[in-house]
C-alpha positions in Angstrom: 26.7 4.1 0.7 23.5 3.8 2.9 24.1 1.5 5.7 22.6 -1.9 5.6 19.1 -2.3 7.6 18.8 -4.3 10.5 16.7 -7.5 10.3 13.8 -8.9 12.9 13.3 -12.3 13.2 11.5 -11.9 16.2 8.3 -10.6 17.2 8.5 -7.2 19.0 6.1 -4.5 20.2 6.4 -0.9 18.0 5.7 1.0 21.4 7.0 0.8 24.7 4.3 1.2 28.0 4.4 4.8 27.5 3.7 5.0 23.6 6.7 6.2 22.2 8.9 4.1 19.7 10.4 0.9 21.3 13.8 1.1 19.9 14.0 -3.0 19.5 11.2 -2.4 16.7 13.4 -0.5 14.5 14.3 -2.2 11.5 12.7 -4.2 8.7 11.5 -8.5 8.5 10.5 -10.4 6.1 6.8 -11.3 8.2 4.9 -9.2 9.8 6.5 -9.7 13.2 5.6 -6.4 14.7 2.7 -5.8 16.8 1.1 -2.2 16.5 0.2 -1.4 20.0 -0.2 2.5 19.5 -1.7 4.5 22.3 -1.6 8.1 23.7 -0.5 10.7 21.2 -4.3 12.0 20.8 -4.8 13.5 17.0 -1.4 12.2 15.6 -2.4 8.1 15.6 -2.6 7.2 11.9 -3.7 3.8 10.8 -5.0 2.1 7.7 -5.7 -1.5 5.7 -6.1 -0.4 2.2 -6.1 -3.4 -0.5 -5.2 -2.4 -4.3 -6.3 -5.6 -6.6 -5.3 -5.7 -10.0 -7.5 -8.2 -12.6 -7.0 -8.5 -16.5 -9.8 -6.0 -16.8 -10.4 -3.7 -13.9 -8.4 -2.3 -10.8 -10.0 -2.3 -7.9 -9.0 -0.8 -4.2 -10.6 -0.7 -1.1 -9.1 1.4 2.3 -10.3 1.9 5.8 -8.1 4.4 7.7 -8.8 6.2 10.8 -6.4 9.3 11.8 -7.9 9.8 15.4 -10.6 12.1 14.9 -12.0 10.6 11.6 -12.7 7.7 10.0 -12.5 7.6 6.4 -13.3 4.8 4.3 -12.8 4.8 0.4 -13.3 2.4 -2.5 -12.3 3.3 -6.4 -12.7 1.1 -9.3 -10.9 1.6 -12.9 -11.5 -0.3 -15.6 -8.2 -0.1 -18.0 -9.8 -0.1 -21.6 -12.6 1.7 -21.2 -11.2 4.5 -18.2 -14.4 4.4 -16.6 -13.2 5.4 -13.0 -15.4 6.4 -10.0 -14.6 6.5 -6.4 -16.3 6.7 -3.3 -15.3 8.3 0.4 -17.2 8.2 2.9 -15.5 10.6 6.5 -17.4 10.0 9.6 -16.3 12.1 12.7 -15.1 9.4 16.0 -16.8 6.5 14.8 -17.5 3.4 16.4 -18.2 1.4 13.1 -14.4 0.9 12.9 -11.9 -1.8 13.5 -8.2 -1.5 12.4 -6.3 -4.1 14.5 -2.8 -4.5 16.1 -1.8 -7.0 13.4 -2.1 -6.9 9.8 -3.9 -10.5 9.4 -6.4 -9.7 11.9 -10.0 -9.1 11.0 -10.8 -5.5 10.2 -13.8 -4.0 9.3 -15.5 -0.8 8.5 -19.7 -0.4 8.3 -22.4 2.3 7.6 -25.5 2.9 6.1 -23.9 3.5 2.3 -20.8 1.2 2.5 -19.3 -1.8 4.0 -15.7 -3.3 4.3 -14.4 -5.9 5.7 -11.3 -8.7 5.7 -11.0 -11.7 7.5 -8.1 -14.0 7.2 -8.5 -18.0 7.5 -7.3 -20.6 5.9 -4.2 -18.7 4.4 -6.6 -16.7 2.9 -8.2 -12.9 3.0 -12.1 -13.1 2.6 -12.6 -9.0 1.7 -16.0 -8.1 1.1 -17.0 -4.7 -0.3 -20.6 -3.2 -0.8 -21.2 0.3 -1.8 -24.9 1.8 -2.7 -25.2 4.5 -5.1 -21.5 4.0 -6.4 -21.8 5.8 -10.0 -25.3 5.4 -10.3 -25.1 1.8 -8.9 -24.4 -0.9 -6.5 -21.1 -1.9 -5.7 -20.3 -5.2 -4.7 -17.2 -7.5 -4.1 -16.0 -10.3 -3.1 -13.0 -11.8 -3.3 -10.5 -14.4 -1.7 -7.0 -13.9 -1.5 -4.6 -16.4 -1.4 -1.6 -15.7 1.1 1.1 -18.3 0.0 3.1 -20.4 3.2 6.2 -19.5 1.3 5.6 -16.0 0.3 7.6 -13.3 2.5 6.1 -9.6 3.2 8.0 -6.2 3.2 7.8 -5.1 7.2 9.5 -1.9 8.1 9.8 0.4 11.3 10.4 3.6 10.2 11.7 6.2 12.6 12.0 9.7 12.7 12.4 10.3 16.2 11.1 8.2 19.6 7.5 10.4 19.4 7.0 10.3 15.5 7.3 6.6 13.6 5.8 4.5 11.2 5.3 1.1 10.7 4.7 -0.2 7.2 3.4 -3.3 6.1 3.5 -4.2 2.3 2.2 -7.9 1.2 2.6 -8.3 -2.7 1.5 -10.2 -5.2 -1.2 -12.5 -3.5 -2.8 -14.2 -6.3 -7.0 -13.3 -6.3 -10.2 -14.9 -7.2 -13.7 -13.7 -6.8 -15.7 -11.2 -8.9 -16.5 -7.1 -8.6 -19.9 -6.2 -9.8 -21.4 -2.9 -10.4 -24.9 -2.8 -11.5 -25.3 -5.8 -14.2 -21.8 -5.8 -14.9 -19.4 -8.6 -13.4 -15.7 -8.5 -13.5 -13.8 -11.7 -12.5 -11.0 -12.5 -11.0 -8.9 -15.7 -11.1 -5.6 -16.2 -9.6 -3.4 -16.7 -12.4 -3.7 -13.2 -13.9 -4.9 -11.4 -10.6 -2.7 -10.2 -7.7 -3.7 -8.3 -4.6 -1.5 -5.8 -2.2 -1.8 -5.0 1.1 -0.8 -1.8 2.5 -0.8 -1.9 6.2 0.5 1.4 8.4 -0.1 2.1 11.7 2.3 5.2 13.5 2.4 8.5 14.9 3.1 11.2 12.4 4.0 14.9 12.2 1.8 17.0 11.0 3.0 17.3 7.8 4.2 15.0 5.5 5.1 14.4 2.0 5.0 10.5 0.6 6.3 9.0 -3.0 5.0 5.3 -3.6 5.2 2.9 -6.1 4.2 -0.6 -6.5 3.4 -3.4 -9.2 2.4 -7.0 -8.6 2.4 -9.0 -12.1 3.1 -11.8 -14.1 6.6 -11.6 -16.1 7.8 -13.2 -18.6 7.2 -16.6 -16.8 8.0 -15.2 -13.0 5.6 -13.3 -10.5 7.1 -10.3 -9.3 6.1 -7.7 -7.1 7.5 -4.0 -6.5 7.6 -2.1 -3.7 9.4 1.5 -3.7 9.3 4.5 -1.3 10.7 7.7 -1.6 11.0 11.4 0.7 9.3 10.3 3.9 11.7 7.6 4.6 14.9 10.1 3.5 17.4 10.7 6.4 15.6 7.6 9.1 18.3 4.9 7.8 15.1 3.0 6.7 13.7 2.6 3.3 10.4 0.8 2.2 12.1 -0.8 -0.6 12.0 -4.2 -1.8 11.2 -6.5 -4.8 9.7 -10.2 -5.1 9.7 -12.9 -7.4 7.6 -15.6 -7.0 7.0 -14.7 -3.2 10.4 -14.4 -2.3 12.3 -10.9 -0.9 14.8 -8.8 -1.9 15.5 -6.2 0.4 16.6 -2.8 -1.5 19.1 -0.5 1.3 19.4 2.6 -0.1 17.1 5.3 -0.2 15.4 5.5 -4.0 14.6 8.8 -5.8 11.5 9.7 -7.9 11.6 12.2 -10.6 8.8 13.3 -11.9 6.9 17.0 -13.7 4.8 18.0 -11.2 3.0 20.4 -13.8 2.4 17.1 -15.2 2.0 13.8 -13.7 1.2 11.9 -16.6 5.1 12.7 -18.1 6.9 9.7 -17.6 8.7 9.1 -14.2 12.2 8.1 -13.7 12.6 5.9 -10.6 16.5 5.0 -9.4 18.8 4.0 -6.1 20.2 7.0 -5.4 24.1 5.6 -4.8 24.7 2.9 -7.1 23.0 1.6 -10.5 20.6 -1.4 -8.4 17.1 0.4 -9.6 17.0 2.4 -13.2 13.3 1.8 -14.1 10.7 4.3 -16.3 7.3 4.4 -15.4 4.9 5.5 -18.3 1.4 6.4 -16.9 -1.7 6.2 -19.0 -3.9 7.5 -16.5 -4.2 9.8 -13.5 -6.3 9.6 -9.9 -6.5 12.7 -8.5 -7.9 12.9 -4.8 -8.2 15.4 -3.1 -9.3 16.9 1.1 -9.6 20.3 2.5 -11.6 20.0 5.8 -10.9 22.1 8.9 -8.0 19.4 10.1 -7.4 17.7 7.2 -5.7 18.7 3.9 -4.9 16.3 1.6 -4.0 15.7 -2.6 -2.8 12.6 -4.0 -1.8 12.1 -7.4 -2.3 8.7 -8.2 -1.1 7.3 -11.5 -1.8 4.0 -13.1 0.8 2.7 -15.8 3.8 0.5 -16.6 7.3 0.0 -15.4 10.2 -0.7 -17.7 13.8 -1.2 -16.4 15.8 -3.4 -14.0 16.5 -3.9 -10.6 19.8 -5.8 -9.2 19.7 -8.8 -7.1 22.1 -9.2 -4.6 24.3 -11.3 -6.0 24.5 -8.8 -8.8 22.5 -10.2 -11.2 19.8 -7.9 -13.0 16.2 -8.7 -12.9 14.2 -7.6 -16.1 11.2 -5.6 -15.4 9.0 -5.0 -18.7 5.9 -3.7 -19.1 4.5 -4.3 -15.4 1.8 -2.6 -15.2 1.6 -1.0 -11.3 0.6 2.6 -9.9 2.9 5.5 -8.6 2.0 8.5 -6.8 2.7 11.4 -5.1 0.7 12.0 -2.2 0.9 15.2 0.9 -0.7 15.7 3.9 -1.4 18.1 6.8 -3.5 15.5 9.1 
């Protein structure tokens, strides 16, 4: 069996003076008690805020990343019934109209002439605000408030594969959501009973190369709010895993590494998600629509596969207990990059 992870309950600093991994960071907490002071390691710094909300009629997601030597900023927007889906990236080279900070609370912003993002947190609450000009034909704007609950508990891992090359991962599920998205004349809503927000914080030093599975759902279920949050290949072999589940803002911690299979001929088969030792995870995600995205600049080669859809199965509490997942609706992907 995998060895059990080691818990923070302090806060610690991810990088000693000379920006390599401080070995006290390794490990995983249930709030974001690790401080992303990443420096040196010129062209292999990767960071990014990247918000995924779901509402009873649309998906929306907005991300600011910068990877050293570009900033890229991008917002998509997916409305279930009809599949009207558009996204927008913008890549400017070493841009100043950036802010990714140390912590994952702390306000962020990204600005140019075609499209504006931003966050600030007061008041246990995330103000984002989103405009985009000529997004399909249209203007984009958002705004929304999301609620972060005194009680709710975060996924925080260190990841490491060696003292030059780490990650740390932030995941904040299920944050309840009110506001509005409005493209042209058309206004979605938001309100925080049906509407949940995640936040996917990272901030590391990776190789070159790298090849990612995610999945993640933040619903309302039969009468509990659960969130999931599953990793899978780029985690394999550090003694870490990104995986975890939530009810109603409160953290189980999954140990063992979890494996995805899936047709990549075709990514909208269903998937078949499970712990790889024991029985704990058996779920089946059914996707109903795919988000391809895809990069091949000079330093950057990317391609996501990005599918939207719903999970079926169980996963195990610790006590042993099973936790009925039906019909949460959630995204998966597969996503590799040469960066």
């Amino acid at each position: 069996m995998q060895h059990v992870e080691r818990e923070l309950t302090e806060f610690v600093k991810l990088c000693d003076a000379r920006g390599q991994l401080n070995p006290k960071a390794i490990g995983y907490a249930k709030q974001p008690l690790v401080e992303s002071n990443l420096r040196g390691n010129f062209m292999r710094k990767k960071k990014w805020n990247s918000w995924c909300v779901f509402g009873d009629e649309i998906l929306f997601s907005a991300t600011i990343s910068h990877l050293d030597y570009a900033t890229v900023c991008f917002v998509y927007f997916f409305n279930y019934e009809t599949q009207r889906f558009h996204e927008k990236t913008i890549v400017l080279p070493f841009t100043r109209h950036v802010k990714l900070p140390e912590n994952a609370l702390d306000p962020c912003y990204f600005r140019s002439d075609s499209m504006t993002v931003e966050s600030i947190y007061s008041q246990d609450a995330t103000h984002l605000t989103v405009s985009a000009k000529e997004f399909d034909g249209e203007d984009l704007e958002a705004i929304l408030v999301i609620s972060h609950p005194k009680d709710y508990e975060s996924l925080n891992v260190v990841v490491p594969w060696n003292r030059q090359t780490f990650q740390f991962t932030g995941k904040h599920t299920s944050l309840p959501v009110n506001g509005m998205v409005k493209i042209g004349s058309q206004r979605f809503e938001f309100e925080k009973l049906g509407s949940f927000a995640v936040l996917d914080y990272g901030r590391g030093v990776w190789p070159r190369e790298s090849l990612r599975n995610w999945g993640m759902a933040s619903q309302r279920s039969l009468g509990k709010v659960i969130g999931l949050n599953l990793g899978g290949k780029w985690t394999d072999g550090t003694g870490m895993t990104e995986n975890a589940f939530f009810v109603n803002g409160k953290m189980t911690k999954i140990h063992e590494d979890i494996l995805f299979h899936y047709d990549r001929e075709d990514y909208k088969k269903p998937w078949l998600i499970h712990s790889k030792f024991s029985d704990d995870v058996r779920l089946t995600f059914s996707p109903f629509f795919e988000r391809v995205s895809k990069t091949d600049a000079r330093l950057v080669k990317s391609e996501v596969h990005q599918l939207f859809g719903y999970y079926n199965g169980y996963v195990r509490y610790s006590d042993g207990k099973k936790l009925k997942i039906t019909r949460l609706l959630g995204s998966i992907e597969e996503n590799y990059a040469k960066w």
